[in-house]
C-alpha positions as CSV (number, residue, x, y, z in Angstrom):
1,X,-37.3,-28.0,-4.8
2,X,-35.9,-24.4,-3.7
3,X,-37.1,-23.0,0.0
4,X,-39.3,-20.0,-0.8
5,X,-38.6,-16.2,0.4
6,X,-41.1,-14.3,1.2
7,X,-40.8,-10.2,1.0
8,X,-43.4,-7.2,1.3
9,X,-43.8,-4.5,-2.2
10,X,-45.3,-1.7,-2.0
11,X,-45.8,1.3,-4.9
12,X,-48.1,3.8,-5.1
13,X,-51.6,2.6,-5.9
14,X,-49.7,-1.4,-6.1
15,X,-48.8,-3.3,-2.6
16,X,-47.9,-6.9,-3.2
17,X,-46.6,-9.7,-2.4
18,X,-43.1,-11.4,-3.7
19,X,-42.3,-14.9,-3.6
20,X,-38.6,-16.0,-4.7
21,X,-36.5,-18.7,-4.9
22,X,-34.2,-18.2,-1.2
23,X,-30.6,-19.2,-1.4
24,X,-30.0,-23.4,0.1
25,X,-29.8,-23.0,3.9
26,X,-31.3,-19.7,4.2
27,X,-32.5,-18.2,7.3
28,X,-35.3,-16.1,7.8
29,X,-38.7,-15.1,9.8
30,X,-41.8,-16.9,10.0
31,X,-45.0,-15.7,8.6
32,X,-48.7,-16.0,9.6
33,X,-51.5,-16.9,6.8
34,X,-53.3,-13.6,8.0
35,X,-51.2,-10.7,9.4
36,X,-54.8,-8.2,9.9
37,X,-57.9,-8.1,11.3
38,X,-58.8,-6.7,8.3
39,X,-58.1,-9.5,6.2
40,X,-60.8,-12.0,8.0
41,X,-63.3,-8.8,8.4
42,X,-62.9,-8.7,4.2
43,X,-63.1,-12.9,3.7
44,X,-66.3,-12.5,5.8
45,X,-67.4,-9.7,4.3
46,X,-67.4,-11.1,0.8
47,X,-69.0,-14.5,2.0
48,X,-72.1,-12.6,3.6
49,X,-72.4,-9.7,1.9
50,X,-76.2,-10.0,1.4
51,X,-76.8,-12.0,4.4
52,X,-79.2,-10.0,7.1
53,X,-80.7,-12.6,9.3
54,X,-80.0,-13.2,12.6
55,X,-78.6,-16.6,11.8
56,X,-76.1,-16.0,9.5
57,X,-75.2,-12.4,11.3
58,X,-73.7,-14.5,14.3
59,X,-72.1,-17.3,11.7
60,X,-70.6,-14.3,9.6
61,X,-69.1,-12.8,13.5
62,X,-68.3,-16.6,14.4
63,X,-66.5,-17.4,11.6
64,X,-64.6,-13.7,11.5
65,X,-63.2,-14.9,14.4
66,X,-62.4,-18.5,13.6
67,X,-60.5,-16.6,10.4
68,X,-58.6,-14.7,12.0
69,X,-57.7,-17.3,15.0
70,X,-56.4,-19.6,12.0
71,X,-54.6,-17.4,9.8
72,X,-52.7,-16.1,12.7
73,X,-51.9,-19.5,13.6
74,X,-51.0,-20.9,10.4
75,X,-47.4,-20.6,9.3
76,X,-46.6,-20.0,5.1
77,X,-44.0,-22.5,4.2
78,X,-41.7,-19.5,3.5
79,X,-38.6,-17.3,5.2
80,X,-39.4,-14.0,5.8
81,X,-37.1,-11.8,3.7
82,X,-34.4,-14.9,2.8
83,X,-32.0,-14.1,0.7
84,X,-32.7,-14.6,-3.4
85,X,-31.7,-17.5,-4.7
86,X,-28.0,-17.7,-7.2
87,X,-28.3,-20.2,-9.6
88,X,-25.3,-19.4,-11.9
89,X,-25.7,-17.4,-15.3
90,X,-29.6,-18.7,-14.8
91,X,-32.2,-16.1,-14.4
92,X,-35.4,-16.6,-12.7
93,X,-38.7,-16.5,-14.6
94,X,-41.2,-14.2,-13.5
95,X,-44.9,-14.8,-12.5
96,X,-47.2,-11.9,-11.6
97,X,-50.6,-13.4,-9.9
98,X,-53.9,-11.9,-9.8
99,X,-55.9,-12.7,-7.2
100,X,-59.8,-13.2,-7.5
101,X,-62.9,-11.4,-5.9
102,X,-62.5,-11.1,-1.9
103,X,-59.5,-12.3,-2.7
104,X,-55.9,-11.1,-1.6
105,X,-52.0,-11.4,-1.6
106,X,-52.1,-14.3,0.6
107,X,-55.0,-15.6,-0.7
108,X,-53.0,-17.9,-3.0
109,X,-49.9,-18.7,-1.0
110,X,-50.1,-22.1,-1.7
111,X,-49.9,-21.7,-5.5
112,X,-47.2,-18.9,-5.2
113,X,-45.2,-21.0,-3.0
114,X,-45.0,-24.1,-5.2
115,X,-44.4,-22.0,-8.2
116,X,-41.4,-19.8,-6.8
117,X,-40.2,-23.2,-5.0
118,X,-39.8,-24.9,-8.6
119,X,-37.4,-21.8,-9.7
120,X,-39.3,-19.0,-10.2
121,X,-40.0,-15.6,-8.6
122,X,-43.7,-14.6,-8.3
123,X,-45.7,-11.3,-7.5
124,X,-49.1,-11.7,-6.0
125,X,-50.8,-8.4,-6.9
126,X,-53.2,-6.9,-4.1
127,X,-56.1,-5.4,-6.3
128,X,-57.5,-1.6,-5.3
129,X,-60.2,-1.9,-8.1
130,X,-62.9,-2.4,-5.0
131,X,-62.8,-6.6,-5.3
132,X,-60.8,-7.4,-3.2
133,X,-62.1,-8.6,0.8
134,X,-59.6,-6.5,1.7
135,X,-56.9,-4.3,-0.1
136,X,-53.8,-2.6,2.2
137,X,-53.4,0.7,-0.3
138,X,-50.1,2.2,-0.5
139,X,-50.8,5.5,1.6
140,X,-51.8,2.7,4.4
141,X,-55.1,2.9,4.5
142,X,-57.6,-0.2,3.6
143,X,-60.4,-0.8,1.0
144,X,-62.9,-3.5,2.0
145,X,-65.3,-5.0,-0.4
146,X,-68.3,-3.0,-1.8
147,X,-69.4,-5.1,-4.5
148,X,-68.8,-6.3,-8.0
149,X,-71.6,-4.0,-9.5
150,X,-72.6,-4.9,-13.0
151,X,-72.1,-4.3,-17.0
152,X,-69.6,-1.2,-17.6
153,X,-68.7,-1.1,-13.5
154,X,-67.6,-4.8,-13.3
155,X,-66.0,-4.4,-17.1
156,X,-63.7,-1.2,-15.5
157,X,-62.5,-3.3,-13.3
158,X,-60.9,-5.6,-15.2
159,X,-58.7,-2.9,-17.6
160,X,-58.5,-1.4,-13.7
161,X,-56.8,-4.7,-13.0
162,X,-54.7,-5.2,-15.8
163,X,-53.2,-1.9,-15.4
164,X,-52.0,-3.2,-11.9
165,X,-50.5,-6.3,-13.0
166,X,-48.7,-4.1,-15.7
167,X,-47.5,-1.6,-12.6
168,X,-46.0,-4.7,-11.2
169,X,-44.2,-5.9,-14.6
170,X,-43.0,-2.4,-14.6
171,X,-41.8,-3.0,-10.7
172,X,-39.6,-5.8,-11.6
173,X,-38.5,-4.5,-14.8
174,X,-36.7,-1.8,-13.0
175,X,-35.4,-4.2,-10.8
176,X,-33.9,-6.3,-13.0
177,X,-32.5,-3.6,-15.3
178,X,-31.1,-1.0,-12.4
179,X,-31.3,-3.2,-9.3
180,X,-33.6,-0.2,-7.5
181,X,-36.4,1.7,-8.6
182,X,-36.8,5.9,-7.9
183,X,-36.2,6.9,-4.6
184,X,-39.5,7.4,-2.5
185,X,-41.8,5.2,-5.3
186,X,-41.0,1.6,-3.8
187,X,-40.8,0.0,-0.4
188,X,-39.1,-3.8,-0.3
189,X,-39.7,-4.9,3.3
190,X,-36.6,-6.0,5.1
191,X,-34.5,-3.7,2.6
192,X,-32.0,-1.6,4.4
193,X,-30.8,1.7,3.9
194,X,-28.2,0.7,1.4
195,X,-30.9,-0.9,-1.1
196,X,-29.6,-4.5,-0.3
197,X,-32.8,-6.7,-1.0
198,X,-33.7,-4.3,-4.7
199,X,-30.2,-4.7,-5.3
200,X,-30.1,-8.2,-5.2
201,X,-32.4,-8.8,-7.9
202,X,-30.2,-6.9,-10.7
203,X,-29.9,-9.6,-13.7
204,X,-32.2,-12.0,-11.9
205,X,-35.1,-12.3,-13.8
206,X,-35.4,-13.9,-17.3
207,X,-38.4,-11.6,-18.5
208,X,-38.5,-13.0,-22.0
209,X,-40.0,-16.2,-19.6
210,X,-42.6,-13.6,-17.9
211,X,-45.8,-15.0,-17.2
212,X,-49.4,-14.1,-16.1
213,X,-51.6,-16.0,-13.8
214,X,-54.7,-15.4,-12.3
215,X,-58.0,-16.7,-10.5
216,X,-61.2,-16.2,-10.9
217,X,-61.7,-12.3,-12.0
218,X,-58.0,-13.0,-12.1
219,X,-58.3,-15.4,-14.5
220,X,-60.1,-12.9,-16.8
221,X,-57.7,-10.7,-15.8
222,X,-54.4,-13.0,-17.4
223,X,-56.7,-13.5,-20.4
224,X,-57.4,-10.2,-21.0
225,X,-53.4,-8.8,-20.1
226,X,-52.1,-11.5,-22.5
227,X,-54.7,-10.7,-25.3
228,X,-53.4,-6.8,-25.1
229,X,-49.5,-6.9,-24.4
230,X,-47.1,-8.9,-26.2
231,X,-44.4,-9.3,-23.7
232,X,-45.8,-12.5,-22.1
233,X,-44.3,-15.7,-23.1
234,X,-47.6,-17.9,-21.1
235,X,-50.9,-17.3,-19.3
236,X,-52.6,-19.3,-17.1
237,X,-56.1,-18.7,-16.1
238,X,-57.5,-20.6,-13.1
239,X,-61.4,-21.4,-12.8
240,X,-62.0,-17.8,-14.6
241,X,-64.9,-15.6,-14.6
242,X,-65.7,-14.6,-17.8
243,X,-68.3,-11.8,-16.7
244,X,-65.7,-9.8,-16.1
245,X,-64.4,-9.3,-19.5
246,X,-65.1,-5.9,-21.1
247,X,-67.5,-6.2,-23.9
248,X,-65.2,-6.1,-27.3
249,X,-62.1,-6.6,-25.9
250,X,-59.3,-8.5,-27.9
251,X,-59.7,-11.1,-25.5
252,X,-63.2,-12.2,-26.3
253,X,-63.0,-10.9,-30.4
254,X,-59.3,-11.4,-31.6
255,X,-56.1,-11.0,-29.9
256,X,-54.2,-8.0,-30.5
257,X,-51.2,-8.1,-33.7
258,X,-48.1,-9.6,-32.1
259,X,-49.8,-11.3,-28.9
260,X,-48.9,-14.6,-29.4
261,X,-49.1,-15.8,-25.8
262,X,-50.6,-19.5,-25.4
263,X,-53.6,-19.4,-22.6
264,X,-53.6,-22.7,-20.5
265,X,-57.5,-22.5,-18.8
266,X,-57.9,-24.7,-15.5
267,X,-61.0,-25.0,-15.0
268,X,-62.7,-26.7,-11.8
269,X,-65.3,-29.2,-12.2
270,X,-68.4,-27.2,-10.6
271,X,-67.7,-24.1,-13.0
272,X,-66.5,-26.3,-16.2
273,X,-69.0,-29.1,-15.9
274,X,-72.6,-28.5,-18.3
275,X,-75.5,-27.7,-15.7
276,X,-79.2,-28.5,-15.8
277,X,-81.1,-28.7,-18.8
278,X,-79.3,-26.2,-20.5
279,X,-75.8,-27.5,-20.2
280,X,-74.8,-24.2,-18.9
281,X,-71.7,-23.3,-17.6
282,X,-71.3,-21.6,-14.6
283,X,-67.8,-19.6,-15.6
284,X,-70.0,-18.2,-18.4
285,X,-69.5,-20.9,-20.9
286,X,-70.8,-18.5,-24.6
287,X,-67.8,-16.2,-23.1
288,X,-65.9,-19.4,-22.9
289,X,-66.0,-20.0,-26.1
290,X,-65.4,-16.6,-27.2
291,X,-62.0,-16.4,-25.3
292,X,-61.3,-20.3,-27.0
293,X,-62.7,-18.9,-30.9
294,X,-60.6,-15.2,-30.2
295,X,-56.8,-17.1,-28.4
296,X,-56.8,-19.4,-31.7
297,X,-53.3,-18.0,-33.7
298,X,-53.9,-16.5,-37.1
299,X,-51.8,-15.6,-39.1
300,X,-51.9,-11.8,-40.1
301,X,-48.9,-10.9,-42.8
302,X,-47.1,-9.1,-39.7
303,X,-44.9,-12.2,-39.1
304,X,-45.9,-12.9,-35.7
305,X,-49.5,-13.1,-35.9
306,X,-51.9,-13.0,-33.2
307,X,-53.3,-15.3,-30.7
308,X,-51.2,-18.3,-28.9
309,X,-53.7,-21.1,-28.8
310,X,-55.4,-22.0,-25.8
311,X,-55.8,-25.2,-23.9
312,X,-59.3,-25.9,-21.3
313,X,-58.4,-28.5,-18.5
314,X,-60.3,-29.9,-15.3
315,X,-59.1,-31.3,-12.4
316,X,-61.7,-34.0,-11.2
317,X,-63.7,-33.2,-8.6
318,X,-62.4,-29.6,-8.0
319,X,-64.5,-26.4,-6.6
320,X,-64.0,-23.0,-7.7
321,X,-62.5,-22.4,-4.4
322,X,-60.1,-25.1,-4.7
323,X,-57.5,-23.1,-6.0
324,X,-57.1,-20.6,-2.7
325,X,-55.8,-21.7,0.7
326,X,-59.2,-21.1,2.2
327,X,-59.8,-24.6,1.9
328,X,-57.0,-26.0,3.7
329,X,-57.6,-23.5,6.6
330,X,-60.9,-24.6,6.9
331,X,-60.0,-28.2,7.3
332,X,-57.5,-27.3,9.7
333,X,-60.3,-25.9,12.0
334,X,-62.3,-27.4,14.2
335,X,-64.5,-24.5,14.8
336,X,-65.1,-23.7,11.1
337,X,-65.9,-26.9,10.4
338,X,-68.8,-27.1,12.9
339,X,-70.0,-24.0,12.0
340,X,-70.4,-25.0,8.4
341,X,-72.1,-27.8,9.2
342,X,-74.4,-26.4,11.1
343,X,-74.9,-24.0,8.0
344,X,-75.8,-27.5,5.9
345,X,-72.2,-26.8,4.0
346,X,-70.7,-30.5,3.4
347,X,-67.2,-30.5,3.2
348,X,-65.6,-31.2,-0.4
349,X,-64.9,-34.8,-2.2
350,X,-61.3,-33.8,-2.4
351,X,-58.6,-33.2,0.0
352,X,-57.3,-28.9,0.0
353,X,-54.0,-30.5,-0.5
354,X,-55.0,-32.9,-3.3
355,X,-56.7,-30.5,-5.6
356,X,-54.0,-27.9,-5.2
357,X,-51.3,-31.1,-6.1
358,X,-53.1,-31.1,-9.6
359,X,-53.5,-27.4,-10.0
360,X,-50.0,-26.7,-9.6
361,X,-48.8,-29.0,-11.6
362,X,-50.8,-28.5,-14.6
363,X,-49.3,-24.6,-14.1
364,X,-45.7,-25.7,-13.9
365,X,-46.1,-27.8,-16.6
366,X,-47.7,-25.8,-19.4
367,X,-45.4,-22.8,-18.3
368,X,-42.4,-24.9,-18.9
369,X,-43.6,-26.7,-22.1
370,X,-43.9,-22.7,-23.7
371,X,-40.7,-21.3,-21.8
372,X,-38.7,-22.7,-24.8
373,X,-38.0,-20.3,-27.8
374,X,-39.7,-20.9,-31.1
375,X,-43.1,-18.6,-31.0
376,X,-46.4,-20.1,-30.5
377,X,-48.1,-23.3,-30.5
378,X,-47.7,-25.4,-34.7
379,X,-51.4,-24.8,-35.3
380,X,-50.4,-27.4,-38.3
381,X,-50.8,-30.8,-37.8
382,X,-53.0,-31.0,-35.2
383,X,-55.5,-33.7,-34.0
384,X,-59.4,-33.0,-33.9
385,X,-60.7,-34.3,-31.3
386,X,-63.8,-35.9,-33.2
387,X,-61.0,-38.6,-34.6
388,X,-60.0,-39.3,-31.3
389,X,-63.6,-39.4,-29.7
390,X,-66.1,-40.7,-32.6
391,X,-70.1,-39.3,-32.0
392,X,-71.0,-43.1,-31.9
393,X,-68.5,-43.5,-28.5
394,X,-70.3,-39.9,-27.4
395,X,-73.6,-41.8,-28.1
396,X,-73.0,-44.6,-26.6
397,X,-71.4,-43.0,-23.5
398,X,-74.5,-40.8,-23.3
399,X,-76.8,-43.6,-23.3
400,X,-75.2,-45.9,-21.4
401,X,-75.0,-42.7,-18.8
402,X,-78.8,-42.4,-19.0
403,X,-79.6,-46.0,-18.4
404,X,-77.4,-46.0,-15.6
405,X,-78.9,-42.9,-13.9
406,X,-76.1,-40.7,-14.3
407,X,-74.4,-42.6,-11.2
408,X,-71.1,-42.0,-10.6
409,X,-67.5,-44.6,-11.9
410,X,-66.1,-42.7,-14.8
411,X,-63.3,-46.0,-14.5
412,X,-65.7,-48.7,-13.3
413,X,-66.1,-52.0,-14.8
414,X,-68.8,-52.8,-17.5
415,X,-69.7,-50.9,-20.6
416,X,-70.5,-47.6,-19.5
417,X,-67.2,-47.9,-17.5
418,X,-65.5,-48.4,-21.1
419,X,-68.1,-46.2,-22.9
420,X,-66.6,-43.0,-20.4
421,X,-63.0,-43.8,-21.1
422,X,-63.0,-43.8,-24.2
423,X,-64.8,-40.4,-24.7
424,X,-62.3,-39.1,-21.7
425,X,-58.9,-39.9,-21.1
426,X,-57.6,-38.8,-17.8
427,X,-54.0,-37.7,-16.9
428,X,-52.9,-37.1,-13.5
429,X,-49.6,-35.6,-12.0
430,X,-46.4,-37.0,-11.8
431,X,-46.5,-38.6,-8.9
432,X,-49.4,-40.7,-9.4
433,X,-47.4,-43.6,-7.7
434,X,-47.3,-41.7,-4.6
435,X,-50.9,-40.6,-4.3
436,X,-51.9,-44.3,-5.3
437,X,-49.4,-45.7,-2.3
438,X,-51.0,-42.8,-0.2
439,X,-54.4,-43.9,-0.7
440,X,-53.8,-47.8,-0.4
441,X,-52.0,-47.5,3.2
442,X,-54.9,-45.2,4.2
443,X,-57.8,-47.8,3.6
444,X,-55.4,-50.2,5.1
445,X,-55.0,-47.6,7.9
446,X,-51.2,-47.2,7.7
447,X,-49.6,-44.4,7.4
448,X,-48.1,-43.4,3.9
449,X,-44.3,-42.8,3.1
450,X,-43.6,-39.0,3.4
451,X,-43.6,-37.2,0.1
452,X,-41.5,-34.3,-0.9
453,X,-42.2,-31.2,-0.5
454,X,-41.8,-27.5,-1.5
455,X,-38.5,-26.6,1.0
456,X,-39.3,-25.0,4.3
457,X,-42.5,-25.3,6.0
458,X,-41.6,-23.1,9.5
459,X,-43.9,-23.9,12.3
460,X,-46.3,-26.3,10.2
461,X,-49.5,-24.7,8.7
462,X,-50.2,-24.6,4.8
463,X,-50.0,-28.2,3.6
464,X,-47.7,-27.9,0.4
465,X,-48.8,-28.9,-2.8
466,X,-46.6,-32.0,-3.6
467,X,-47.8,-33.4,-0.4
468,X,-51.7,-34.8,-1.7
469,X,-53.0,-37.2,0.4
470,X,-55.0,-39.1,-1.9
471,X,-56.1,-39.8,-5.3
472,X,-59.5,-38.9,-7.3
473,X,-62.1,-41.0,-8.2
474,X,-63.2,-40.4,-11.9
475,X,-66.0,-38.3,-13.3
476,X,-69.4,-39.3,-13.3
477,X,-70.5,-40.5,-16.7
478,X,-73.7,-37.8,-17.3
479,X,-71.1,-35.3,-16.5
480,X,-68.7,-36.9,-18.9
481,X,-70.9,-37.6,-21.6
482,X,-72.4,-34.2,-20.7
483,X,-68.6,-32.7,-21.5
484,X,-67.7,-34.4,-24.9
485,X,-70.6,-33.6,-26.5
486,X,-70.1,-30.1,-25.4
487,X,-66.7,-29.6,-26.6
488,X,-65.5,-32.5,-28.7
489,X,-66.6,-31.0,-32.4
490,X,-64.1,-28.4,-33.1
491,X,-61.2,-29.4,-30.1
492,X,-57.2,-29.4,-31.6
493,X,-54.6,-31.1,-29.8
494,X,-51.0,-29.7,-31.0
495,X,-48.5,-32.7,-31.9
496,X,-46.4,-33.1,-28.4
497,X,-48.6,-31.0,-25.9
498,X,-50.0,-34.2,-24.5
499,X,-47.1,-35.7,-24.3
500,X,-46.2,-34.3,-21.0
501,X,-49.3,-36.4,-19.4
502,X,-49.2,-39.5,-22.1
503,X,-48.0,-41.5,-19.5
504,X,-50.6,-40.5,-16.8
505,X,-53.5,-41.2,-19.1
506,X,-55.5,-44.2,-16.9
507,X,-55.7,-42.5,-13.8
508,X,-59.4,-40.2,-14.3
509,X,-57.7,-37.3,-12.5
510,X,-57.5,-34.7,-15.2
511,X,-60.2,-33.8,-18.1
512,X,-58.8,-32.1,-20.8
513,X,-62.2,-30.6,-22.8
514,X,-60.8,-28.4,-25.9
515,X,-57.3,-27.4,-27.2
516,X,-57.5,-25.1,-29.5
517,X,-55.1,-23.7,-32.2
């Protein structure tokens, strides 16, 4: 793992934030979580917005505070304006991250960090579309959250969006190309008069490896950038909300000629497992399958096609807001946590640092498997997922889940234990060894062999992603029956995409639901 820099950008209408790969040894400043006010005021804002009792006026002004007290206090496992990285005649890849609603640039420092620690340099974009808790504009002043609205509102904000994350492609283009960018349109932090810091990233960035991620409305927000521009070589969407799409767009009807980008979705279990009666999806599961139908690659006569595949996974036991540090600062208080349980909030089945472990690594790795040259996805010779999964295993799990009440032990013993496996197969994350040795010395109250980690962690704070601190039961079988019956009619696997987790495949940590082609 690299140690992570850490660096300010600001252009008109686009601040961000820039995560890099910092040169072995580097030294540079620390960095608090939250470096405004006006950050907690916009987290809080968000989370209460349509609170007006007297109750949860004094949690929203309690837990303000508790915000801002433990963002100021927390330490990013970065170095404040380090110098970039030289790794020979290899250029970095490039990531540009949009956050989700109430959201920010920070808001994801956990993800970025990992990401730009395994050898990549990553732009979190600080939205001014009005979704954001808080958004720093370029001129300096703020925009705090107003709403999402509805229909053609919430859709504008989504090509508003996209138009950002291009802004910040455009950024690094220059960068790369020229080293600076025109005089009086760009501020670097920590850049001196002579241009240093731009300077430094001339030739750094391999942008046929440019990639877009994104969370939530982010999420829709890399679907719908890779469905329109051709340039990106992988997207990831994390837990996305599909709302957000505009009506019609190539993302939810048929990518546009040339976009060949594959779509990795991670989904988290409360958004991506059926609901109720209805099996309803809470990400908006007909849009769902919409962006699925619309990613598959066609072939048009142009040569290159359109669409890049897409592939749906779920890390057990995750919460939409498992993929922000929100939950890990929240663990680290004391005072938040009383205050949420005085609210009746329970605290989640899985550690911050756990579900984050899986998130990023199902990132890294799908990036990395479509880095390589050769176009998109073989869409030929795939497997359906209905001669992996027959409908008498779906049955049977189904039934056996109903007898059972729908309890939880997606791995038990006992049929229903065997009926669940074999209609999901889990995968995990590379270091499955570790998380299991984790979680054996903890019941045996030991303490667990350090882990490695993502390079510098100044003054403590963020836990880093390759340090989980225990493992994930399976899913519960109504869930899991719930899921295969939902998805397992039309699903493609590509020959060799699941190799990459064939050897994780018993642990129940991972759900992968469709993989189209």
């Amino acid at each position: 793992m690299l140690p992570v820099g850490f660096a300010t950008i600001i252009k008109i209408n686009v601040t961000g934030r820039l995560f890099y790969p910092a040169a072995a040894g580097a030294k540079g400043g620390s960095v608090n979580w939250i470096q405004d006010m006006m950050y907690a005021k916009g987290y809080v804002t968000f989370a209460f917005f349509s609170a007006k009792s007297l109750k949860w006026r004094i949690a929203k002004n309690v837990l303000q505070g508790a915000a801002w007290a433990s963002g100021a206090a927390t330490r990013m496992p970065v170095l404040y304006n380090a110098p970039l990285a030289f790794l020979g005649s290899d250029p970095f890849p490039l990531v540009i991250f949009s956050p989700g609603a109430a959201a920010n640039r920070n808001t994801y420092s956990s993800v970025c960090t990992e990401v730009a620690s395994r050898g990549c340099v990553v732009v979190a974009v600080e939205h001014a579309d009005g979704s954001s808790g808080a958004a720093l504009l370029a001129d300096g002043t703020w925009k705090l959250f107003a709403g999402l609205g509805t229909g053609p509102v919430l859709e504008a904000k989504c090509h508003y969006r996209v138009s950002e994350v291009m802004s910040a492609v455009k950024i690094m283009r220059s960068l790369n190309e020229a080293g600076s960018v025109a005089e009086g349109s760009f501020v670097l932090s920590g850049d001196g008069k002579d241009g240093s810091a731009q300077a430094s990233f001339k030739g750094a960035l391999d942008l046929s490896k440019l990639t877009v991620m994104g969370h939530s409305c982010g999420g829709a927000t890399a679907a719908l950038a890779a469905s329109q521009h051709p340039e990106f070589a992988a997207a990831v969407a994390m837990d996305p909300w599909w709302t957000i799409l505009p009506s019609g767009s190539p993302a939810l009807t048929q990518w546009a000629p040339g976009c060949t980008t594959p779509l990795q979705i991670i989904g988290s279990d409360d958004w991506n497992t059926p609901k109720g009666i209805d099996g309803s999806l809470p990400c908006n599961g007909p849009r769902q399958e919409a962006v699925l139908e619309a990613a598959r690659h066609r072939d048009d006569g142009s040569g290159s096609g359109r669409g890049g595949g897409a592939l749906l996974v779920v890390p057990a036991h995750t919460k939409h807001h498992s993929f922000s540090d929100v939950p890990a600062l929240l663990e680290g208080s004391a005072v938040a946590r009383r205050v949420l349980a005085v609210m009746g909030i329970k605290p989640d089945p899985i550690s911050a640092a756990a579900s984050l472990r899986l998130i990023c690594e199902c990132a890294v790795r799908f990036c990395r498997a479509h880095y390589a040259a050769g176009g998109p996805w073989p869409a030929a010779g795939g497997i359906t997922a209905a001669a992996e999964v027959e409908a008498e295993g779906a049955a049977a799990a189904a039934a056996a889940a109903a007898s059972s009440g729908g309890g939880e032990g997606g791995g038990g013993g006992g049929r229903e234990g065997e009926a669940v496996e074999k209609v999901l197969e889990g995968v995990v994350t590379d270091e499955a060894a570790e998380l299991a040795v984790e979680e054996h010395a903890s019941k045996n109250g030991r303490d667990a062999p350090p882990s490695q980690h993502n390079g510098h962690r100044p003054g403590g704070g963020l836990p880093e992603c390759a340090s989980a601190s225990r493992t994930v039961d399976g899913v519960g079988a109504a869930a899991a029956a719930a899921a295969a019956a939902a998805g397992a009619a039309h699903v493609r696997v590509w020959p060799g995409e699941l190799e990459a987790y064939a050897k994780f495949k018993e642990e129940g940590l991972l759900r992968i639901l469709e993989v189209h082609a």
